[in-house]
MIDOSE-1310 file (N, C-alpha, C; in nm, 2 decimals, decimal comma, always signed):
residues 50
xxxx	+0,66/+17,46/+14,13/+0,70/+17,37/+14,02/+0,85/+17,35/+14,03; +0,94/+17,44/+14,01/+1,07/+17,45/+14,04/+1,16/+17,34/+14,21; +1,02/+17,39/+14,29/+1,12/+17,33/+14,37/+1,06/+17,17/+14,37; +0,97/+17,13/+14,33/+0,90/+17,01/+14,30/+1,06/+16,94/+14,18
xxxx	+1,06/+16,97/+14,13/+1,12/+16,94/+14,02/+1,30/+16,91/+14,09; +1,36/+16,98/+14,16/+1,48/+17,02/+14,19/+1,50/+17,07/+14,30; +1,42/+16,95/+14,44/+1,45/+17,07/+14,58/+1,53/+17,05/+14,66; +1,67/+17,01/+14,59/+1,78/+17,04/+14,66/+1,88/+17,17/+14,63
xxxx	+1,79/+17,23/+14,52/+1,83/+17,36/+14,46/+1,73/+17,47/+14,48; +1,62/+17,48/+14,51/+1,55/+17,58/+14,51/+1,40/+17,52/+14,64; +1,37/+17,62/+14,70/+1,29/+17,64/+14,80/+1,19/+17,74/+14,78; +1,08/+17,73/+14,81/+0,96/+17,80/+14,76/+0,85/+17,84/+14,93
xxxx	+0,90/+17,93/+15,02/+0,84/+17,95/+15,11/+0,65/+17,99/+15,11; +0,61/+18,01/+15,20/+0,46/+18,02/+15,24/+0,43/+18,12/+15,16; +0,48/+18,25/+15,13/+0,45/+18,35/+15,05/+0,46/+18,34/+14,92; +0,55/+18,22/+14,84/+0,56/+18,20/+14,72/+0,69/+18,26/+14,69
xxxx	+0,78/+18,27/+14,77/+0,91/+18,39/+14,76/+1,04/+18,22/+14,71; +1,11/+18,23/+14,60/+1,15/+18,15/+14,56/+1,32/+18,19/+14,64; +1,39/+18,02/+14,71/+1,52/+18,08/+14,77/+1,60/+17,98/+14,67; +1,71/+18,00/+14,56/+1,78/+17,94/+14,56/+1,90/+17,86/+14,63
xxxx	+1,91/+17,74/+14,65/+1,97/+17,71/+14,78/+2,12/+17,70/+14,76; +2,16/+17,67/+14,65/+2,33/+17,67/+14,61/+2,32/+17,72/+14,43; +2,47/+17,77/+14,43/+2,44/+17,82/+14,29/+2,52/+17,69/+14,18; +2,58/+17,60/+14,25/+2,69/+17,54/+14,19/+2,60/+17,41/+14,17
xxxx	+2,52/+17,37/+14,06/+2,53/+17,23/+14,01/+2,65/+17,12/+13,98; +2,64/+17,03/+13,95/+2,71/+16,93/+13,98/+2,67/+16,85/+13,83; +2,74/+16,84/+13,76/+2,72/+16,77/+13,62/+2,62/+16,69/+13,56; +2,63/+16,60/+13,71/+2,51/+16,48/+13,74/+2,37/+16,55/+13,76
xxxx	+2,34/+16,65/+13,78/+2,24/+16,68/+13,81/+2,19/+16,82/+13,68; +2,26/+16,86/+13,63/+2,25/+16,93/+13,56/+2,09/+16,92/+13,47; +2,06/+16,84/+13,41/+1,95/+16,83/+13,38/+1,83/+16,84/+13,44; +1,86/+16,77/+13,56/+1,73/+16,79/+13,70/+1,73/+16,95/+13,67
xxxx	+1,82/+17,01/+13,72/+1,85/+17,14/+13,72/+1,78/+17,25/+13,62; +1,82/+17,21/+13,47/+1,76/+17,23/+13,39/+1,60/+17,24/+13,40; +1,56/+17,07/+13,37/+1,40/+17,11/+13,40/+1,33/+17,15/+13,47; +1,40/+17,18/+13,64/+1,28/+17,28/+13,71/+1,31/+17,46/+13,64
xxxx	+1,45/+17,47/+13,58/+1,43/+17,65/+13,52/+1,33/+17,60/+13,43; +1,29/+17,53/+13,35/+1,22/+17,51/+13,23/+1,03/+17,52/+13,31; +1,02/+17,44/+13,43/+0,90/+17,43/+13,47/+0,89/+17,55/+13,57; +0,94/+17,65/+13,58/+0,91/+17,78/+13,66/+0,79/+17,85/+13,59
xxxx	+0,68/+17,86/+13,70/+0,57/+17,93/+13,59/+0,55/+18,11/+13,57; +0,65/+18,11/+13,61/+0,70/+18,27/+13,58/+0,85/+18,28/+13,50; +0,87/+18,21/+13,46/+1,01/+18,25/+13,40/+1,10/+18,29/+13,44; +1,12/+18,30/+13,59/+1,25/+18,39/+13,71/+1,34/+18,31/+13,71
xxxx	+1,37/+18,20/+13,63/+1,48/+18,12/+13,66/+1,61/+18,11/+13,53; +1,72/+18,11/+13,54/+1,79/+18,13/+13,38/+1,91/+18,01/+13,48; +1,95/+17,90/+13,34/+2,08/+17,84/+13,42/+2,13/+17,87/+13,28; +2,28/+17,93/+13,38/+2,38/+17,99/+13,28/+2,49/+17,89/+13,30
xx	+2,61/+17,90/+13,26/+2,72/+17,79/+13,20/+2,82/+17,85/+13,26; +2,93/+17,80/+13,34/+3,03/+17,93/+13,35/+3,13/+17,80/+13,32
């Protein structure tokens, strides 16, 4: 779901093993970003603010 949503951010291999691919969003995308943590169907994802 996650990487459906945002797969320039996150990668989801054969085993289901989740890779985040960069940690640093980009303003413009921030939302994208947003709704794949929102559509993760385990909740492993948190986007924090720095």
């Amino acid at each position: 779901m996650c990487e459906a949503a945002a797969p320039e951010y996150f990668s989801v291999d054969d085993e289901g093993v989740l890779t985040i691919l960069t940690e640093e969003v980009p303003d413009s995308d921030k939302a994208q970003a947003h709704g794949a943590v929102l559509s993760c169907p385990v909740a492993a994802l948190k986007l924090l603010s720095r």
